[in-house]
KOLBAKE-885218 format. One line per 3 residues: number of its first residue (from 1); their letters; for each residue y, x, z of C-alpha. Coordinates in nm, 4 decimals, padded with zeros to 6 digits. Example, Ala and Ser with C-alpha at 12.3 -4.5 7.8 and 13.67 -1.06 7.14 Angstrom:
<atoms>
1> AS> -00.4500,01.2300,00.7800  -00.1060,01.3670,00.7140 $
</atoms>
This chain:
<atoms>
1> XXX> -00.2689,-01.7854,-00.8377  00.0387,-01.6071,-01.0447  00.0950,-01.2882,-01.1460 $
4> XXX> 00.2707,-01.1410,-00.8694  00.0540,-01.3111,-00.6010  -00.2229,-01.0873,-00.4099 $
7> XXX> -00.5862,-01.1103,-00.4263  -00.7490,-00.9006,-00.2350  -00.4615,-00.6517,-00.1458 $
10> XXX> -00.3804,-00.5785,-00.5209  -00.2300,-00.7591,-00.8085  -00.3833,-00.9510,-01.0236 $
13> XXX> -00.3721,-00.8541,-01.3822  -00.2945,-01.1407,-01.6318  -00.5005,-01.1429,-01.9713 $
16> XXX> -00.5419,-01.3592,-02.2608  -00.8845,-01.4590,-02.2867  -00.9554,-01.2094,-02.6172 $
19> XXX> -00.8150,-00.9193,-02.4236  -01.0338,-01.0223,-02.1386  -01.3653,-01.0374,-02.3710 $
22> XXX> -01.2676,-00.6824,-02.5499  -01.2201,-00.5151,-02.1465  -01.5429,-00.6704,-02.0759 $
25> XXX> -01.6848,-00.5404,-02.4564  -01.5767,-00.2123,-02.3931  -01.7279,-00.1797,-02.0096 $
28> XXX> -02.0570,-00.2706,-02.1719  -02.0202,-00.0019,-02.3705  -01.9006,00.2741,-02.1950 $
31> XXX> -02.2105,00.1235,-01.9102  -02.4746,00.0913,-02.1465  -02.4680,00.3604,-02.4630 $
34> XXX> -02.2189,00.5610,-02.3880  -02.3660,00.6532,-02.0508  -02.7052,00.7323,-02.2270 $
37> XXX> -02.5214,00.9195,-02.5220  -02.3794,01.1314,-02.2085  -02.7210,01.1811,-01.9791 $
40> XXX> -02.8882,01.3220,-02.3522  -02.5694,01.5429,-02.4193  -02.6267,01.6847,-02.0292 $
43> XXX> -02.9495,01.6929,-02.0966  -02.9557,01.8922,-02.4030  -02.7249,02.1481,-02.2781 $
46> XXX> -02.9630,02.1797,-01.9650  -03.1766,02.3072,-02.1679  -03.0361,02.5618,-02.3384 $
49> XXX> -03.0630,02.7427,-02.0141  -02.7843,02.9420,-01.7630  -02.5248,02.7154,-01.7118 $
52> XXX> -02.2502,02.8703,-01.5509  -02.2151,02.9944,-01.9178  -02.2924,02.6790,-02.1048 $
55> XXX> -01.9752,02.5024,-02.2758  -02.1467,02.2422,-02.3982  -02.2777,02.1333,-02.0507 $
58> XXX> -01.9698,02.1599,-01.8923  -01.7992,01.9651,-02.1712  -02.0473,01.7245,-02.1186 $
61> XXX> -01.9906,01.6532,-01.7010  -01.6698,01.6118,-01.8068  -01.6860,01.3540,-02.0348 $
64> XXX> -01.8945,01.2413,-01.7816  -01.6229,01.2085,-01.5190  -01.3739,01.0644,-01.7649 $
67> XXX> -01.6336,00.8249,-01.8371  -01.7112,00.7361,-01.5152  -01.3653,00.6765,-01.4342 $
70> XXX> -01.2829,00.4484,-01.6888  -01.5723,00.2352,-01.5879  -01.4461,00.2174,-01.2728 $
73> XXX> -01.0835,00.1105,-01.4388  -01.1961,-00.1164,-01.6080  -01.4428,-00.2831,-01.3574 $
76> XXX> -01.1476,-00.3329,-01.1380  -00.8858,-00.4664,-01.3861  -01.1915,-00.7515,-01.4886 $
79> XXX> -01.2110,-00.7918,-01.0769  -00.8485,-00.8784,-01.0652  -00.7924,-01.0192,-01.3877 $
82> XXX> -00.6562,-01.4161,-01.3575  -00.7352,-01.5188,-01.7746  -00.4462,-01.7073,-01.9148 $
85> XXX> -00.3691,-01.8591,-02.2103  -00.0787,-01.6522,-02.4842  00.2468,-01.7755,-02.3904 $
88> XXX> 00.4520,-02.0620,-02.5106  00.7026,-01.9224,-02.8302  01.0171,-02.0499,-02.6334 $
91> XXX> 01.2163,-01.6950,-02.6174  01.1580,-01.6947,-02.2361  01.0381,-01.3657,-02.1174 $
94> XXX> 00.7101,-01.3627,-01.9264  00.3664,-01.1748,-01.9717  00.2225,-01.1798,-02.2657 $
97> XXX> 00.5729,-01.1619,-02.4723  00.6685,-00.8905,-02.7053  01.0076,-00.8293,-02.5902 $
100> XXX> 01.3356,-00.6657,-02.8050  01.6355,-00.5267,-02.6216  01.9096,-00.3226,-02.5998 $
103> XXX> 02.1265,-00.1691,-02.4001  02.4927,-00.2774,-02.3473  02.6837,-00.1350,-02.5752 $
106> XXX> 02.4221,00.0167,-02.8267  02.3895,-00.1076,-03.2026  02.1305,-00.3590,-03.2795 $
109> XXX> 01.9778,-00.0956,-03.4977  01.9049,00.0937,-03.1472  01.7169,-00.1392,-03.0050 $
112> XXX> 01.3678,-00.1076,-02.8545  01.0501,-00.3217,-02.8185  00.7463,-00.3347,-02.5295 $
115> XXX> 00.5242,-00.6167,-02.4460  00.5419,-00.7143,-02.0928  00.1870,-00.7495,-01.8755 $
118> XXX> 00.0684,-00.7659,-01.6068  -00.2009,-00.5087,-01.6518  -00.2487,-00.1316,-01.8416 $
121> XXX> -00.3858,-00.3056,-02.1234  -00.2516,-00.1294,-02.4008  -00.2814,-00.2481,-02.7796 $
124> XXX> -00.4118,-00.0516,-03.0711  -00.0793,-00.0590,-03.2577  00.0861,00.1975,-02.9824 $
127> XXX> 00.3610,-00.0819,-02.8607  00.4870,00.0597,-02.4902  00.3907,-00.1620,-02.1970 $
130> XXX> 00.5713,-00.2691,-01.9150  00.4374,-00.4764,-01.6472  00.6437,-00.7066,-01.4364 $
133> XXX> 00.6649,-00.4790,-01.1061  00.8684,-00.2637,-01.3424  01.2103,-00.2179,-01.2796 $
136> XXX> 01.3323,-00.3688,-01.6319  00.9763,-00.6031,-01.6294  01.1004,-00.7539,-01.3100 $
139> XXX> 01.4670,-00.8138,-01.4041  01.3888,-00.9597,-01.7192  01.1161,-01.1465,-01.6570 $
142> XXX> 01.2316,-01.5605,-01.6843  01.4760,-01.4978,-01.8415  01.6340,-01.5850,-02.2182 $
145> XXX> 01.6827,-01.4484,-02.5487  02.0482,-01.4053,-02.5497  02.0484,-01.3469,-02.1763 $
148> XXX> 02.2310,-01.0208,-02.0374  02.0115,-00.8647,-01.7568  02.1925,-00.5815,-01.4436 $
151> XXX> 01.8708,-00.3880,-01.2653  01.8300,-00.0493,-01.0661  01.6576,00.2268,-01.1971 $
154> XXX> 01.6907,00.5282,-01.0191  02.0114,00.4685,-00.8029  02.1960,00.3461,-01.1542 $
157> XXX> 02.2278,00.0090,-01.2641  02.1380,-00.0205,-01.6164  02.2493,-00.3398,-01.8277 $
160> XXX> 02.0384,-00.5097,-02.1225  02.0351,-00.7767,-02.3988  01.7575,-00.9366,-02.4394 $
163> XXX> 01.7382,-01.0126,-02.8260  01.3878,-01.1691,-02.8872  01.1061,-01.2157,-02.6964 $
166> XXX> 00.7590,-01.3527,-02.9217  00.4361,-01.4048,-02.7873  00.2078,-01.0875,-02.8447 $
169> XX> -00.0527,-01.1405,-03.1800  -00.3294,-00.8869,-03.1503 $
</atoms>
């Protein structure tokens, strides 16, 4: 199955096997401390008494929720996720490439970098992600460094240069 097939009504999200094992780290986590660290913070704030009044219980339901919901993320990305290995260094664009552009006409010095995935997983060193259902993910995807890429964004066509495109190195 590829990237932009279905399974089970939703896409599949394409991971490298040590992104895969650091989801799955992380859902451990958040299911087995973190949940308790939570339950004793509730707890705690319990009782302390009234708690229409009590910021520390409230703070704690909702770090609760957030909690909760990222469990729930996360369980579902590790559903869908199809493990792949990183990505030949051939200057093709596909996921798993850290991808430099620019717009036609802009200076090199202009130019801006994402990595391209199929999936919210975001690395620690703040690069932007784009997945390849993304208006500029899907136009560029397969194709070259050197290539010159036309896509729609919001009713304008917007034209790109694709200067580089490396595998990503956590």
């Amino acid at each position: 199955m590829t990237q932009t097939e279905q399974a089970g009504g939703q896409n599949t999200v394409w991971l490298t096997q040590d992104a895969f094992d650091k989801l799955q780290s992380e859902l451990d986590h958040l299911k087995g401390t973190r949940r308790q660290e939570i339950v004793a913070e509730i707890s705690a704030a319990r009782d302390e008494g009234d708690l229409k009044e009590n910021g520390g219980y409230h703070a704690a339901r909702e770090e609760q929720g957030k909690n909760e919901a990222r469990i729930a993320q996360l369980e579902d990305m590790i559903r869908r996720a199809e493990i792949g290995e990183t990505p030949p260094d051939d200057g093709v664009v596909e996921p798993g490439m850290v991808v430099t552009y620019k717009f036609e006409g802009d200076d090199d010095d202009e130019a801006e970098t994402f990595l391209l995935l199929g999936s919210r997983e975001a690395p620690s060193d703040g690069l932007t992600v784009y997945t390849p259902e993304a208006p500029l993910g899907a136009a560029i995807n397969g194709k070259s460094k050197g290539d010159t890429v036309s896509y729609e964004v919001n009713g304008r066509t917007q034209t790109v240069i694709i200067l580089d495109a490396k595998p990503f190195q956590s």
